[in-house]
N, C-alpha and C positions, 0 to 999 in steps of 0.2 A: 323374705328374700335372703338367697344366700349372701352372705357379705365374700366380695373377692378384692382381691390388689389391685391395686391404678395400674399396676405392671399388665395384669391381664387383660386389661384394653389394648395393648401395644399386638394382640397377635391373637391370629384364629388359626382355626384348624385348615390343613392345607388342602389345597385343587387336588393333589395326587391321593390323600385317603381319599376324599371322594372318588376321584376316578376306582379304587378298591370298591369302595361301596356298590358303584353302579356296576363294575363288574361281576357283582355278585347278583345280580338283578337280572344279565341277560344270559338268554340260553342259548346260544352261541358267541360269546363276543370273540373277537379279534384282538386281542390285548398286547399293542403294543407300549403300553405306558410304565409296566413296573420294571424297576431298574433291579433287578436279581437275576441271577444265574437259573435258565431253565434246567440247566442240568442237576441230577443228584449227587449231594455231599457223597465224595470218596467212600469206599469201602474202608479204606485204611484208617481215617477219620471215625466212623463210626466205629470200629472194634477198637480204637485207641478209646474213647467215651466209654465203651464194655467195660473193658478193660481196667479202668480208670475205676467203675464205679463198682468193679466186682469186689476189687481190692480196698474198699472203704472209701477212697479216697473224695469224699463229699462234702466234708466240713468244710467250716472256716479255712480260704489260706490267707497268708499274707497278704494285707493291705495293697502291696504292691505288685504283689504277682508271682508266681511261685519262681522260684532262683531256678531251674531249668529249664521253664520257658524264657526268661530273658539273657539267659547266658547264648539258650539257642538264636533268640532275637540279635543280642551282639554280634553274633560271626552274622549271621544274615546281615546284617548292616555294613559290614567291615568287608563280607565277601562278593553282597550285591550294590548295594548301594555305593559302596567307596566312600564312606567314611567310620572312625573308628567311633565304641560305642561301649560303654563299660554297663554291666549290669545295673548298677544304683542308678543308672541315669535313666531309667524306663521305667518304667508305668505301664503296665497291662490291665485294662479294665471290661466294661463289657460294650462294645461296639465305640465305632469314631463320635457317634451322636453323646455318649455319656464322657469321651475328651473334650469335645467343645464344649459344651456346658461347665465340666472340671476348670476349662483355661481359663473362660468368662467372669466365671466365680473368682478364679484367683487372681486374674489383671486387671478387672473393668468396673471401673465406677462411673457414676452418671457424667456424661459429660467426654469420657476417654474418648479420645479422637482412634481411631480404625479405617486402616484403608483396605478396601476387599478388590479382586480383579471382577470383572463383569461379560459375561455371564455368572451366576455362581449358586451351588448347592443351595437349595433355599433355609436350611437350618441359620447358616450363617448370618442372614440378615435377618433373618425372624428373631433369634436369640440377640444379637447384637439392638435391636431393637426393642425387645425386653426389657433388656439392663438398659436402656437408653443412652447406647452410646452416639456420639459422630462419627457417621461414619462419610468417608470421602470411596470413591470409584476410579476404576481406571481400565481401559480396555484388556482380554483376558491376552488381544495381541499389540499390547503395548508395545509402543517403540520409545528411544529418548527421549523424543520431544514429548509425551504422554508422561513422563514422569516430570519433566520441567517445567511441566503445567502444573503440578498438583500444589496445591496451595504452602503457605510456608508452613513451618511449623515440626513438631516431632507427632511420631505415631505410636501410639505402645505395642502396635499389632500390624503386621501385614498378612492377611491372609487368602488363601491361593488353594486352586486343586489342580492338579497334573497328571496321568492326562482331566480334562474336566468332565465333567457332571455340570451343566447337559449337552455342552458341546461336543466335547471327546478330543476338545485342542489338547497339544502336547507343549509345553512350553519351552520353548529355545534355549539351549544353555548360554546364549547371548543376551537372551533377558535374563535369566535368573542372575544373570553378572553384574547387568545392571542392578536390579531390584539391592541385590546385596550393596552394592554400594551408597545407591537411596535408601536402604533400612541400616547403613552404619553411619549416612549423613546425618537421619533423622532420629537416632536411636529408639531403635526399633529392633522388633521379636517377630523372625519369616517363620509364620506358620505355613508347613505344606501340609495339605494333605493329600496324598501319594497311595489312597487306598485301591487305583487303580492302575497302581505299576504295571503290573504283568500283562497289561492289555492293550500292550504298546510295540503297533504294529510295522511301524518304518523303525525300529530303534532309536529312536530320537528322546527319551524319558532320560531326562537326567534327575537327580535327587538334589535338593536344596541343599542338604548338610553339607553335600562333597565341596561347594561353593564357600560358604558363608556358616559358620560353625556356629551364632548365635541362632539356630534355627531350632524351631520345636517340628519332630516330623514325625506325622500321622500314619501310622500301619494298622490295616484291616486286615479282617480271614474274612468277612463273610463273602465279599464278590467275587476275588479268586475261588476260593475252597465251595462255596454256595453254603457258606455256613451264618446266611441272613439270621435266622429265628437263633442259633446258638450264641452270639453275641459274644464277641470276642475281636480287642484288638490293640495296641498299643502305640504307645510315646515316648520319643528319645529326643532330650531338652537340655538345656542348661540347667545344672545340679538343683539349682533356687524355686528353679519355675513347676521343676518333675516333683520337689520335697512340697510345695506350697499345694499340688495336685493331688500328692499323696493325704496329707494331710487332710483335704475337702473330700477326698473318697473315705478317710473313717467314719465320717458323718451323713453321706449319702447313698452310694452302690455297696459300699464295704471290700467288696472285691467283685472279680468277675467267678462264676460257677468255676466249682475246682475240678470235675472232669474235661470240661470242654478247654481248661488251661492244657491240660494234659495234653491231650486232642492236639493241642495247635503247635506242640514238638513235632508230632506225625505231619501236622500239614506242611512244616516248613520242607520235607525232606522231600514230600511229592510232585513229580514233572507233570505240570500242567501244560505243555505247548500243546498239548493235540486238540483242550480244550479253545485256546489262545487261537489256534489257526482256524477252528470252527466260528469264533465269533469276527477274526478277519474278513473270512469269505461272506460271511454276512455283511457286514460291513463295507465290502466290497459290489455288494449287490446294490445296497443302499445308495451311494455315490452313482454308479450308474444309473439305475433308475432315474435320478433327482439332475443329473448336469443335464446343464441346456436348457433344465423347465424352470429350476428355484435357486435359490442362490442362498447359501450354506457355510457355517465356516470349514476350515481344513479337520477332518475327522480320524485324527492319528493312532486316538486310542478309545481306553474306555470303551461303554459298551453304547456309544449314543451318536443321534445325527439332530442336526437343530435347524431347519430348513424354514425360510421364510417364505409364508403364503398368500401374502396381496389382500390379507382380509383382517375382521376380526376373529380372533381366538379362540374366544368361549362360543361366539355362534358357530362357529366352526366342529367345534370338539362336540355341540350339542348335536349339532346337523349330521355329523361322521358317527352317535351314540344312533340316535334315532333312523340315521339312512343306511348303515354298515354294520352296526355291531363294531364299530371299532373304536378301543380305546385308545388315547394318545394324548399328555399333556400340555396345558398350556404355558407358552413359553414368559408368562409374564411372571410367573411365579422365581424365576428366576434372574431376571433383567424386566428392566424401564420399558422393554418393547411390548405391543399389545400384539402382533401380528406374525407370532414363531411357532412352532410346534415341538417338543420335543418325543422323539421316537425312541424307545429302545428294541434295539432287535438280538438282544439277551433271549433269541427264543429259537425256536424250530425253521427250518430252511424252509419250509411249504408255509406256517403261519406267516411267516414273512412275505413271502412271494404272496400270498393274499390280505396280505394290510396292504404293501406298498401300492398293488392294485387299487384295491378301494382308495386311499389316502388320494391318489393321482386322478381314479374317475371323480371323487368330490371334486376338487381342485381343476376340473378339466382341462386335465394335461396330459390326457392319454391320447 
């Protein structure tokens, strides 16, 4: 027998590969479950990567990330975000999954207390559960009184996604005001991650930093840009937190690939709304279909809806595999609830119009 770690008891492979899996099993599915961009990486993306690799440029770069991608990451932060951002203070590695793991590594020892909002990306608690931390919860629509509940004590982490994953809540710059003041009562480090800025459809997306300046904040390409498979994204932190991260990438990614750094100069400069307004109208389809039958949180961004179904989950997603062809995951891989569904309608305006169909005849609610 192979010998593994006590650590590897803490976590299994998630509901969403599988839903992959069984995707790849049926001959028509309906696949509303993976959270990527149907659409194609930019042209301009891709002959930046040509480009990049014609010119040699494949080797080793910097540990940290090549200095004109983050000088360009700087002004994007200073020009979008509203807060200022010096190069040494970032970190470009390869996707947000290998910064969570980096921060983990560098803050958390058994026992670190961690407060996450809830609903939330399932990395977060599967890894935080690896390392064995404490973790405490709090609703993703916290109000005061939700934070003067939460137990006494200090936290070395607060961590958050805005808009969310699997919700698509956008967070109130009346909470993040709070939260900032509960992570400077309890010292504590706001991790946002914000890899779904741009898909923030009332304007209501505020950024963490512009608030509360102790914050580590998470920037992705692949969901904007559909650049999933090329792997690319970064982090702007306090000087200690970015050096301690840099440091644990010598010893494990090393860097992120040095064309697709390249690459993500070009991405920053390209106007995605037309993309943005295509996933709104989606989005907008989803909402109406679902009011008056289920009840749902407010779905401001991001590319997701999280609608409660009066059942269980896994016989559900079984019953919508075997009755439909349609994929959709379940909502407990995210939250304490057994009876949510998460949808992504990251896809085509007719695939959609025939999930939500199906989704609703299961559920008879048409």
């Amino acid at each position: 027998m192979t010998p593994l770690s006590e650590r590897m008891s803490r976590i299994d492979t998630s509901k969403i590969r599988r839903a992959f899996d069984l995707a790849a099993k049926l001959t028509r599915p309906i696949n509303l479950s993976i959270g990527q961009p149907h659409y194609a990486t930019p042209e301009p993306i891709l002959d930046a990567i040509t480009k990049a690799m014609r010119e040699g440029k494949t080797a080793y770069t910097p540990t940290q990330g090549i200095l004109p991608l983050r000088e360009r990451l700087a002004q994007k932060y200073k020009e979008v975000n509203g807060f200022t951002a010096k190069p040494e203070d970032i970190l470009v590695t390869s996707g947000i999954s290998s910064l969570i793991q980096l921060i983990l590594l560098a803050t958390i020892d058994p026992g670190t207390r961690v407060l996450i909002t809830e609903p939330c990306f399932l990395i977060y608690r599967s890894l935080l559960k690896y390392f064995n931390a404490s973790v405490s919860t709090i609703p993703e629509t916290f109000t005061q009184s939700d934070l003067d509940a939460v137990p006494p004590g200090d936290f070395r982490l607060i961590v958050f996604c805005t808009p969310s994953n699997p919700t698509g809540y956008v967070m109130k710059r009346e909470q993040i005001q709070n939260l900032a003041k509960f992570a400077e009562a309890r010292n504590s480090l706001l991790v946002a991650d914000e890899i779904y800025e741009l898909f923030d459809y009332e304007k209501q997306f505020v950024s963490a930093a512009s608030i509360y300046p102790n914050t580590l904040t998470l920037s992705g390409f692949s969901k904007t840009y559909s650049m999933t498979g090329l792997r690319l994204a970064s982090a702007h932190g306090p000087t200690d937190v970015i050096k301690a991260m840099t440091t644990l990438q010598q010893y494990t990614i090393v860097c992120a690939p040095a064309p697709v750094q390249w690459a993500g100069i070009a991405a920053l400069d390209l106007d995605m709304s037309s993309y943005v307004q295509m996933y709104k109208k989606n989005r907008d389809m989803c909402v109406k279909a679902f009011t008056g039958k289920l009840t749902f949180p407010e779905p401001g961004g991001a590319f997701y809806i999280f609608p409660q179904i009066g059942e269980n989950e896994d016989t559900f997603v079984e019953r919508a595999i075997a009755e439909k062809q349609l994929l959709v995951v379940p909502g407990s891989i995210f939250c304490s609830r057994t009876d949510s569904i998460r949808i992504s309608y990251a896809t085509t305006e007719e695939n959609l119009k025939e999930g939500l169909q199906a989704f609703l005849e299961l559920l008879g609610k048409l």
